[in-house]
C-alpha positions, 0 to 999 in steps of 0.5 A: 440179122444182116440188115440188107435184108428186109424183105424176103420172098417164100416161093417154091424152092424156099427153105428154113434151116434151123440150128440147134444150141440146146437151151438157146433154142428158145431164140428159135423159139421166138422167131418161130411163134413170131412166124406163126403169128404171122401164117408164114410157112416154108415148102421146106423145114429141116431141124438140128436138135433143138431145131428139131424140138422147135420144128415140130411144134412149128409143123403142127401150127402150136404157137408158144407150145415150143416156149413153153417147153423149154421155159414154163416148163424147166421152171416148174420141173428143174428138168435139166442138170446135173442131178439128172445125169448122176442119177439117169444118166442124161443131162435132161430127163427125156422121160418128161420132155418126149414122153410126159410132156407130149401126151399129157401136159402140151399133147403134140398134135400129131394129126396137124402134122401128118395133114401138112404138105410141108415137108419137115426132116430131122437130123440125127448123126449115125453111130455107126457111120458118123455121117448125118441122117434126115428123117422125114416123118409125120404118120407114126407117133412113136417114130416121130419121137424117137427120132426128135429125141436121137436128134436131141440126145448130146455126146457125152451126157445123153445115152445113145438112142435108137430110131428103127434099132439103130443107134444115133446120137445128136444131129449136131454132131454131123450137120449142125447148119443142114443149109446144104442139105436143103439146096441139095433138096432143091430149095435154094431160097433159104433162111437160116435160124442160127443161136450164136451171134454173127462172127461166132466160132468154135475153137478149132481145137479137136475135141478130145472123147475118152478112149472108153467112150463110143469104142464101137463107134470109131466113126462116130468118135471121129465125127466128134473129134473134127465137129468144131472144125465142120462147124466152123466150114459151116458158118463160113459158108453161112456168112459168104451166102448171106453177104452175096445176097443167096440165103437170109439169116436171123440170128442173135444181135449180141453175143449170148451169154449162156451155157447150152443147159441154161436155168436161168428163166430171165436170160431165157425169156429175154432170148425167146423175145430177141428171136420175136423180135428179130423176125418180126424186122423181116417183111415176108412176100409169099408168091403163089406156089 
């Protein structure tokens, strides 16, 4: 988090742009219960991935039901590894994760959702086209899921989804920090939830997909090959913002030292108390809007 700022104001042209990163959204995790704790709330939210995962139990008001998920959960069910992509043919079994859990363990609360006037999009990448997608939906129970699910669903390990039949991979791969689909939204008051530590990059080193992989899709392969170099772009959009003083960012204080399919409760819980703790530093002012 950029120590110069401390106090931040919520108007109406506020927006919260949160990352995605896997099992390090539990970072995000944190900061959000800590919000929630504290009735602040955004006109705006869009959701990468995990951001989306996160986002939704944001939008229905259910406090440490995003925690539980990616902690209490993981730990009683494994639900992550490799196991479940030999055997499924994904690297988490989304079966329990956008199916059993949200009916039956931690029922989503779909009716809190769909009375919110906040408006809350997701981002998934198009298959065909290789470019990102924004949904914004809060009435049709099956979508909703379809949709956090595409935007979770990870190249290479994750079989492609489909969101009203049409085939869609992980939000991140288009528009991992959607910072300026939120502006171009008009809400240029923006905090930006990141899951990498201040001065992270990616290697800028195209990122190689099998000739056999996604043949159907070659902007798709595209967008995959060139993602860590628009990462990149991203972040350093992110930090010439934060250091004009334009956007606020919470993010890890230290570098993380876990794979986006981390197991281990203990780094996980820590992180979840990092992302608290990082947000509550920030006084929040909320103007009549």
């Amino acid at each position: 988090m950029n120590k110069g700022h401390k106090e931040v104001v919520i108007n109406s042209k506020s927006g919260l742009i949160l990352e995605g990163g896997g099992m390090r959204g539990v970072f995000t995790s944190g900061v959000l219960d800590n919000f929630m704790d504290r009735g602040i709330r955004f006109p705006y939210t869009v959701g990468v991935s995990a951001g989306a995962c996160n986002g939704i139990s944001y939008m229905s008001g259910q406090r440490g039901r995003a925690k539980y998920g990616n902690i209490d959960l993981l730990q009683q069910y494994n639900y992550i590894g490799l196991k479940h992509l030999l055997l499924k043919g994904n690297i988490m079994d989304f079966n329990l994760l956008f199916h059993v859990f949200p009916t039956k363990i931690s029922p989503y609360d779909y009716d809190a959702l769909a009375r919110s006037k906040k408006i809350f999009e997701m981002v998934t990448t198009g298959c065909k086209s290789g470019e990102a997608c924004y949904f914004n939906e809060k009435h049709n129970h099956k979508r909703i899921i379809e949709i956090v699910e595409a935007s979770s669903s990870l190249p290479f390990v994750s079989p492609i989804a489909y969101v009203d039949g049409e085939p869609m991979l992980d939000g991140g791969i288009a528009d991992s920090i959607p910072l300026q689909r939120a502006r171009s939204q008009g809400f240029t008051n923006n905090v930006v939830v990141l899951t990498r530590n201040k001065g992270y990059r990616k290697s800028e080193k195209p990122t190689r997909v099998p000739f056999f992989l996604y043949r159907k899709y070659p902007a798709l392969r595209n967008a995959i090959r060139h993602r860590n170099a628009h990462y990149n772009e991203q972040i350093a959009l992110v930090e010439q913002m934060e250091a004009e003083g334009k956007i606020t960012v919470i993010r890890p204080e230290r570098p993380i030292e876990m794979d986006r399919i981390e197991r281990n409760i203990a780094k996980l819980t820590a992180l979840y108390e990092e992302g608290y703790n990082c947000a509550a530093k920030i006084k929040f002012t909320i103007e009549e809007q």
